[in-house]
N, C-alpha and C positions, 0 to 999 in steps of 0.2 A: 496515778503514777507520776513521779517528776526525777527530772535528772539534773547533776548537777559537773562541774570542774573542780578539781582540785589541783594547786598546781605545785606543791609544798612538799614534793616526796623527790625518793633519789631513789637509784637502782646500780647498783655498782657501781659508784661513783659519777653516774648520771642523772641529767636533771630527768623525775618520771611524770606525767601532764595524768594524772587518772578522771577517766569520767563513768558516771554511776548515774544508773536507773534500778528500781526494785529487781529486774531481770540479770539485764548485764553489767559488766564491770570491763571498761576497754585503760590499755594503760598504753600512752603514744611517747618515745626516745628523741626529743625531738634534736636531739644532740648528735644524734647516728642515724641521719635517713631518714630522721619522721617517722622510723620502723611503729608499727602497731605491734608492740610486741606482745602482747597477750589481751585476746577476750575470753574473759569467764561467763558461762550462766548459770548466776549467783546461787537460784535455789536447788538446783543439782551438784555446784560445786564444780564446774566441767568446762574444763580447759580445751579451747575449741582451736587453736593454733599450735603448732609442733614448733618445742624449744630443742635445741644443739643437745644432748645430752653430756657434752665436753668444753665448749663453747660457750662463757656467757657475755652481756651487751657489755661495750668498751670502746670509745673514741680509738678507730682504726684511721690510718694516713690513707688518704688520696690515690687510688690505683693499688692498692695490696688485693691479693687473692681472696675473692668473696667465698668460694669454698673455704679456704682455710681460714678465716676468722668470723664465718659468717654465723649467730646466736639462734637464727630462728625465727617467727613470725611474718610479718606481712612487711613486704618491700615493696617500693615504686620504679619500677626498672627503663630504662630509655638512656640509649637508644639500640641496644644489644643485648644480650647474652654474651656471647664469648666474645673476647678480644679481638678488637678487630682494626684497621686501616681505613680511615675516610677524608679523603683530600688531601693525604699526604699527612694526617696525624693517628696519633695512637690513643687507639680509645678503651678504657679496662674494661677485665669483665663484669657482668651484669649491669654497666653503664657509666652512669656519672653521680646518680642520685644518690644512691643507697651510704658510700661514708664521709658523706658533706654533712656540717652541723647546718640545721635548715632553723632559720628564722622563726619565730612563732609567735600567737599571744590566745590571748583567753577572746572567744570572739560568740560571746552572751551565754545562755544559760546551755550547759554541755557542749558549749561549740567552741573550737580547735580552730584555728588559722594556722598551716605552717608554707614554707615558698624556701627557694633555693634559686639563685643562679648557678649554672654548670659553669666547669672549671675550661674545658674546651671549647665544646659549641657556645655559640652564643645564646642562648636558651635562658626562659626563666619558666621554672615550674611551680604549681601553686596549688595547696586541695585543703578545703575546707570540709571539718570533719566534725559532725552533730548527731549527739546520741540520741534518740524520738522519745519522747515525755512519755507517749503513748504505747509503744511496740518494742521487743526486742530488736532495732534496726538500727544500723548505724549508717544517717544520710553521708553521702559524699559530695563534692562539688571540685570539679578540676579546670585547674585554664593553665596554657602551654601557650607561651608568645616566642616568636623569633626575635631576637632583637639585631639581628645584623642585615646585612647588605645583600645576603643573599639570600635564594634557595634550598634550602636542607631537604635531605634524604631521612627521614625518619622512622623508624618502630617504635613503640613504649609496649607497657602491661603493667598488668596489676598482679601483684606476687607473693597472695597469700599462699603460706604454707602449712596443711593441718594435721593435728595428731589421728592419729588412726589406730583401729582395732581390726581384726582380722571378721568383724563384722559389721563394718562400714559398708555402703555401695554408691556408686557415684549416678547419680542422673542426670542425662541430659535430656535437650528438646530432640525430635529425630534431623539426624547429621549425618555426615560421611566421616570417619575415621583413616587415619592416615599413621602408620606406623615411621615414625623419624629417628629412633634408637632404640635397641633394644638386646636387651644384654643374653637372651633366649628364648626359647620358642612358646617362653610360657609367656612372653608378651607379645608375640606376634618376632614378622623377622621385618626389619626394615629396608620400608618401600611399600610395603603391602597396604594397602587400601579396601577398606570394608564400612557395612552399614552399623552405625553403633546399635548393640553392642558384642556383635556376638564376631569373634576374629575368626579368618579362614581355616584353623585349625580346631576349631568348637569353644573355645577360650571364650568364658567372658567377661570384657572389659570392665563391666562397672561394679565387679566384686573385689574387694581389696582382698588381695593377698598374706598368707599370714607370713611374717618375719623370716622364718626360716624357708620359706622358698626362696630365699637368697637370690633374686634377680633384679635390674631395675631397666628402665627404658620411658622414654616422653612419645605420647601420642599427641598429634593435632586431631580438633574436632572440627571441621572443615563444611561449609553450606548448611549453616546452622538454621534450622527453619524457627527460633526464637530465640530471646537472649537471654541467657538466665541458664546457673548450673546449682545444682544438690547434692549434699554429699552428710547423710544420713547412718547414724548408730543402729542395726536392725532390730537390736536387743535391748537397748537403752530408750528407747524413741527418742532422739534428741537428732537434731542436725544443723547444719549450716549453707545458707546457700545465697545467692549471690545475683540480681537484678542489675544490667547495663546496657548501654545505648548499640543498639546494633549499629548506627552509621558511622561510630565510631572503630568500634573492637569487630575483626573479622574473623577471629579464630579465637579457638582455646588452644592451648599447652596444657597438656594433661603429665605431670610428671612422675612417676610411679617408683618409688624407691621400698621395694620391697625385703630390704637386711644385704643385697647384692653392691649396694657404694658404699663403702666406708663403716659397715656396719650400720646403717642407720635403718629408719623405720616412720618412712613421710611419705603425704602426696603434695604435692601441688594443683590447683588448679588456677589458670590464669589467663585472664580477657588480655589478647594482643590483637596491636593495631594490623598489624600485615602480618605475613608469615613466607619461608621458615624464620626463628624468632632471632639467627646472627642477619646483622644487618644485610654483610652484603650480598651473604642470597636470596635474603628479602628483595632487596633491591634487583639482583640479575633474574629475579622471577618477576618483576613489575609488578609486587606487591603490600612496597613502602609506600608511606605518606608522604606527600611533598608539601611542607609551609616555606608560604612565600615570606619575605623580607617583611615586618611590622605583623604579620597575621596573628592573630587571636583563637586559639580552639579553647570551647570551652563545653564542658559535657556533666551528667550526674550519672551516679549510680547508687547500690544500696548494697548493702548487705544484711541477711536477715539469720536468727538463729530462731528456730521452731522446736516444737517438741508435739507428742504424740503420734508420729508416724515414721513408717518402718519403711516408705518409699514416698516418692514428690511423683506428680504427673506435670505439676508447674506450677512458674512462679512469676507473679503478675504484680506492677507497680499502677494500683490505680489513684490516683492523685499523689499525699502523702505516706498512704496505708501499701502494706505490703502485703500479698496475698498467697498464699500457702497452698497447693493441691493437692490431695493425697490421689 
């Protein structure tokens, strides 16, 4: 198997960085966020990321409404979710990252370098992206420096977003579940806390919803006993799922948009540093990050797309290989 960069494409009027192995096909915007806005796996043909179905990628301004022009795929979010007030400035929603044009270059054979400094905080953010010669996996590599004087309060995530069937199911390692919105009782009621996956009402969590049950709501996945989340086609065998540092990422965001927002028909699942994922009640729960003045965080992760199996018991990074459990 070998993989390779191609950097010579466009995508609606954007520059598009596509990298290729026999398996997958990743194409990264590095014009809008760095977004990953689409992995294929090539011999099924199977679009493993959810696109806007109204929305497509376009250089948006600095602080515009990420719901309202936001295409789809995989974002890098820090230092919030929702709009918030930190030190007396104003910070947009879903962060600073996602509609800055981020620097990039080709960095060897399938490998992506792209970095950003934030418009507010003093921050530079950084992730090196390499598609494996050998596996359907696409390495990661992240570093987050402070560059200022001070102190910061932090959350970030990871913010893929995927297409879904009404025969998907989500795996996790065993966790406590935690309901943070929910639009009905067919996702739990918020506040309510349970062992994943089964909610107080006999509900269970890790079966996607079909379309028309028109609800939606985010669960946290909360005393995660490994890291690493699945999220598998029952009928198709195919899945996707996701290998990270636990001393980094303390929670998932699980977000369930079941035809209940806007018409749409997505999940999320997403490694966050602290929780809940708006800053400042991360913060009034003591459970932001704090980097100091000069500090360096630097972390890896993975992400893996498998096939032949119809559930995950888990998912294991042993060196460079990634490891699949049915």
């Amino acid at each position: 198997m070998s993989s390779r960069l191609d950097s010579r494409w466009q995508y609606n009027g954007l520059r598009a960085v596509v990298l290729d192995n026999p398996q997958l096909q990743v194409v990264v915007l590095p014009e809008t966020g760095a977004r990953v806005y689409s992995i294929t796996h090539k011999p099924s043909d199977t679009q493993l990321l959810w696109h806007h179905p109204r929305n497509l990628p376009r250089s948006i301004p600095y602080g515009s409404s990420f719901d309202d022009t936001w295409p789809g795929g995989w974002d890098e979010i820090l230092p919030s979710t929702e709009p918030c007030e930190y030190r007396g400035e104003r910070l947009p929603g879903m962060g600073e990252l996602w509609a800055l044009p981020w620097e990039w270059r080709d960095d060897g054979p399938a490998g992506l370098y792209t970095g950003v400094g934030t418009a507010v905080l003093p921050l530079r953010f950084e992730r090196w992206l390499r598609l494996d010669p050998e596996q359907a996996v696409i390495h990661l590599r992240y570093r987050l420096t402070n560059l200022g004087l001070d102190a910061l309060d932090l959350i970030w995530g990871i913010h893929p977003v995927f297409a879904i069937t009404p025969n998907h199911r989500i795996d996790l390692p065993a966790c406590t579940g935690w309901v943070g919105q929910s639009s009905g009782p067919a996702l739990g009621e918020a506040g309510q806390v349970y062992s994943w996956s089964l909610l107080p009402n006999g509900a269970d969590a890790s079966r996607v919803q079909p379309f028309e049950a028109n609800v939606f709501g985010g669960h946290y996945a909360t005393e995660l006993s490994e890291n690493w989340f699945a999220l598998t086609d029952t009928v198709r065998h195919i899945g996707i799922g996701m290998v990270y540092p636990a001393d980094i990422f303390r929670a998932l965001w699980i977000w369930q948009v079941y035809g209940g927002w806007r018409g749409l028909y997505q999940l999320a699942i997403e490694p966050w540093v602290g929780y809940p994922v708006r800053l400042e009640q991360a913060i009034e729960a003591g459970r932001q990050r704090v980097i100091q003045p000069g500090e360096v965080i630097e972390y890896e992760a993975a992400m893996v797309v498998y096939t032949g199996l119809s559930r995950v018991s888990r998912i294991q990074q042993q060196g460079q290989r990634i490891v699949v459990s049915r």
